[in-house]
C-alpha positions, 0 to 999 in steps of 0.5 A: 849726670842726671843724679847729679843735676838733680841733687844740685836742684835739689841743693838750689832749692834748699839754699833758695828756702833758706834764704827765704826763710832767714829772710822772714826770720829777721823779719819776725826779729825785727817786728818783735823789737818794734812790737817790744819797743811799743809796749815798752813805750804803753807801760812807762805811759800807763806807769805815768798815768797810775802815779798821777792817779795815785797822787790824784787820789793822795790830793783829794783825799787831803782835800775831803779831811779838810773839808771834814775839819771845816764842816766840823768848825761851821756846825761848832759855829752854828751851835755857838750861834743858836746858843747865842740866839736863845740867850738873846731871845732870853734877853729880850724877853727880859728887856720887854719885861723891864720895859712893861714895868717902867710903864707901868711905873711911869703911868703911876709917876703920872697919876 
């Protein structure tokens, strides 16, 4: 009988740690899915994050060619400008040269 008992204990004791452990089994299981579900979660945000950084990136590279095109366009401008400078500058040499000549005929007119 004593065999017996012992072995019943024994039994008890097994089937006691079994529970125990599929108890911590499903446990595990269960932070696994959860911990499955919360990088589920961080890589569809991070996959949302690296396309608005793509198109971020898309933008502000659209807005530094037209930058380029309209620095371009202000420097054909300038140049048109400082061009238009020097002919004015010619003219007004040549204006002031006119202006001397009809001074001096004009003082000659007088006498």
């Amino acid at each position: 009988q004593s065999f017996v008992g012992s072995v019943r204990c024994v039994q008890e004791t097994v089937e006691t740690d079994n529970s125990n452990l599929s108890k911590e089994k499903a446990q595990l299981i269960a932070d696994l899915k959860k911990q499955t579900e919360k990088l589920t979660e961080i890589t569809a945000a991070n996959d949302k994050t690296q396309r608005e950084l793509q198109e971020l990136q898309k933008n502000y590279k659209e807005k530094e060619e037209i930058l380029a095109q309209l620095k371009a366009q202000l420097q054909e401008k300038e140049n048109a400008f400082k061009a238009i400078e020097v002919e004015n500058g010619g003219m007004s040499k040549k204006i002031s040269e006119a202006d001397i000549q009809i001074e001096a005929l004009n003082i000659k007119v007088q006498k």
